[in-house]
N, C-alpha and C positions, 0 to 999 in steps of 0.2 A: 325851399328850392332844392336842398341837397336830398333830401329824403324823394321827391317827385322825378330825382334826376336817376337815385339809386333805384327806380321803380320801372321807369323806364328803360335802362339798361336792362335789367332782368325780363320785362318782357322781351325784349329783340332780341336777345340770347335764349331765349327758352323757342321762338320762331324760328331763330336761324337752325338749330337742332334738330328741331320736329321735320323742316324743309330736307336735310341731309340726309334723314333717317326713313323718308320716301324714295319708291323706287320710280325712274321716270317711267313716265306714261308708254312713250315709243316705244321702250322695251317690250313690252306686252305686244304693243300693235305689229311687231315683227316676227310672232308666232307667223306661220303658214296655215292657213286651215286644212282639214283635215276629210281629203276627197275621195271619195270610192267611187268605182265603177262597175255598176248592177250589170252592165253587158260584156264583160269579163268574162270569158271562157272558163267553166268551170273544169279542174283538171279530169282526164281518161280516169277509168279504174280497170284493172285486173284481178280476175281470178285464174288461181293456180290449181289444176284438181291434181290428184295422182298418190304416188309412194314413195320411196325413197330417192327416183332420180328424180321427184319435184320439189321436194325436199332439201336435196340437197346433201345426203347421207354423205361424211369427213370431208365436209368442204365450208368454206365462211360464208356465212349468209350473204355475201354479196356475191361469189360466186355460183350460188345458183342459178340454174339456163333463166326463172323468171325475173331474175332481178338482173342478169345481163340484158335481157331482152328489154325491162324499162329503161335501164342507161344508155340503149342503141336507142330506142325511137325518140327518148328525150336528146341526144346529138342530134337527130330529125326535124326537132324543134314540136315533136307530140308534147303534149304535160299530160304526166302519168302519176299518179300516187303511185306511193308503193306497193308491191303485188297483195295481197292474198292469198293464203293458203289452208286449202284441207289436202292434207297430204302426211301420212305418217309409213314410216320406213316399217316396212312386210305387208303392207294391206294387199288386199286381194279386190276383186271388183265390189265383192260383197261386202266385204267392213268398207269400204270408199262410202258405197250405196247407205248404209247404216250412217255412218261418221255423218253426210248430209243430213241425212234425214234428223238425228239426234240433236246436230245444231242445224238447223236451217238457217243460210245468212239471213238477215235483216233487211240487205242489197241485192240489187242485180249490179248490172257490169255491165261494162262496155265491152270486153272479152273477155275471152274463157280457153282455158288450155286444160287440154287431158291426155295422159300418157298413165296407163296402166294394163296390167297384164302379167306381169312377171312375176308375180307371186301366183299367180294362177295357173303358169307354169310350174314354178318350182314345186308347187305344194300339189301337183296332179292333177289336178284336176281338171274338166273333159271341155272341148274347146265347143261340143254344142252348149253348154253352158253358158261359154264364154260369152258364146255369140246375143243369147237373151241379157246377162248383166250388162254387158257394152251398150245394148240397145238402151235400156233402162237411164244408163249415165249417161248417155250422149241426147236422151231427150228431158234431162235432168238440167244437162251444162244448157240444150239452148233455150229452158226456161231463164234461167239464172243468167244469162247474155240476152235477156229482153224479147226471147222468143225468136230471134234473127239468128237461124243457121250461118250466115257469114260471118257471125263472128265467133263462132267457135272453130278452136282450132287443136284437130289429133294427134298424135304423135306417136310411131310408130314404136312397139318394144324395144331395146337395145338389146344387142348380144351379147352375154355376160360370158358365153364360151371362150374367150379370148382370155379372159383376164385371169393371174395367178391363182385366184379363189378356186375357180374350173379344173385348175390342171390336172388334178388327182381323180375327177369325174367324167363321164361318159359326154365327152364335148360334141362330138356328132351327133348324137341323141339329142344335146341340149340346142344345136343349132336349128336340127329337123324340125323342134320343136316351138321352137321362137319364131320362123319362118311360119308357122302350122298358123299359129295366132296370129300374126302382123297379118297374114292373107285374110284373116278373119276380119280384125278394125279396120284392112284396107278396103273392102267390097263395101262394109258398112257405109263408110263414109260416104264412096266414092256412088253408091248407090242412092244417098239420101243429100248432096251435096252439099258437105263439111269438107272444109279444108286439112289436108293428109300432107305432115309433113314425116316425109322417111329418113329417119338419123339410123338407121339401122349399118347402112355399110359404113355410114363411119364410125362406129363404135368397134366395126370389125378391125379397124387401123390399129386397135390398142394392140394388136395381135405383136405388131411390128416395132410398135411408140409407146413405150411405158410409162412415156409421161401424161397420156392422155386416160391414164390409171391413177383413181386414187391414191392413199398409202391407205389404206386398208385392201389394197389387192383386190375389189370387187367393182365399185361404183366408180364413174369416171370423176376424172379431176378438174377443176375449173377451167382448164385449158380446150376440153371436151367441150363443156356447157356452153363455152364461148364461140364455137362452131354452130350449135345449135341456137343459141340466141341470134345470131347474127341473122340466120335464116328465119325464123320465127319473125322476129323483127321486122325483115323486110313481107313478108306476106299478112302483117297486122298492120303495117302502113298505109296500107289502103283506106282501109274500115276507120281508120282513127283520125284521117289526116281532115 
């Protein structure tokens, strides 16, 4: 009897253990499952074409005009990934034209920004020129924005004659000449209807506001870009909304 008594305690104790050392069932049952939704708007995309004012030359990648302009239409309640860029500080239309061609994106976009020119000033060269490579990237961007002219959008040279860098240079010269071109991308556009945003006189302000001057003395400063994305912004709201 004592031995069948010692047997049976060990089993109930060896039960009560295994029972404790399970985890309850409910637990499990009070996962959430786990829901998607296929009709979820997939977020905008941007591409950024250009040279160093898309860049973003001595300024934080966040201060560039393209990634102010995603944090304006995202306050819009747009969903935008982050920009994209081909854009390297000196290019001229034709390294732009090359750099595409070289890496061709993979994507098209929902928009496309292009501001170039000022290397094509600086380095001389002739504004009939000008006018065939513009032609070339602006029917470049509206392949790369899905073939839809509305959604690409220009952006006029800025005026570097203002800023420290210029002082020692022939700044009339270099306004006549910046003026020479912006008339050029502006007929382009306005001709083939692309949207033409003119940051031109206010880049002239630097003249007066040194803070709208990088600290390298040439490229504007974030506080600049934030003028221009604001604008930008409000005229990609349409197409995106």
């Amino acid at each position: 009897m004592n031995m069948d008594r010692l047997l049976f305690n060990l089993v109930l104790l060896t039960a009560l253990a295994f029972t404790q050392c399970r985890k309850p069932v409910d637990t499990i049952q009070n996962i959430p499952p786990i829901v998607s939704n296929p009709n979820a708007p997939l977020p905008k995309t941007y591409l950024a074409l250009g040279d160093s004012y898309t860049i973003g030359q001595s300024v934080t990648s966040n201060d560039r005009f393209p990634a102010q302009t995603v944090a304006g239409l995202r306050n819009m309640s747009i969903g935008l990934t982050e920009p994209d860029y081909i854009a390297t500080t000196g290019w001229t239309t034709d390294n732009l034209s090359t750099a595409i061609a070289t890496n061709y994106p993979s994507k098209t976009y929902d928009v496309v920004s292009l501001l170039i020119g000022v290397n094509d000033q600086y380095q001389r060269h002739d504004t009939t020129g000008y006018r065939g490579r513009l032609q070339l990237l602006l029917n470049t961007a509206t392949t790369l924005a899905r073939g839809n002219k509305a959604h690409v959008f220009v952006l006029s040279i800025p005026d570097y004659s203002v800023t420290p860098f210029a002082a020692p240079l022939d700044t009339a010269a270099i306004r006549n000449e910046i003026n020479w071109f912006n008339a050029i991308n502006r007929s382009l556009t306005n001709e083939q209807s692309y949207t033409y945003l003119d940051i031109t006189p206010s880049t002239r302000e630097a003249l007066n506001d040194p803070t709208l001057v990088a600290n390298d003395g040439l490229h504007p400063s974030g506080k600049e870009y934030a003028k221009w994305a604001q604008w930008l912004s409000q005229l990609m709201y349409p197409v995106l909304r």
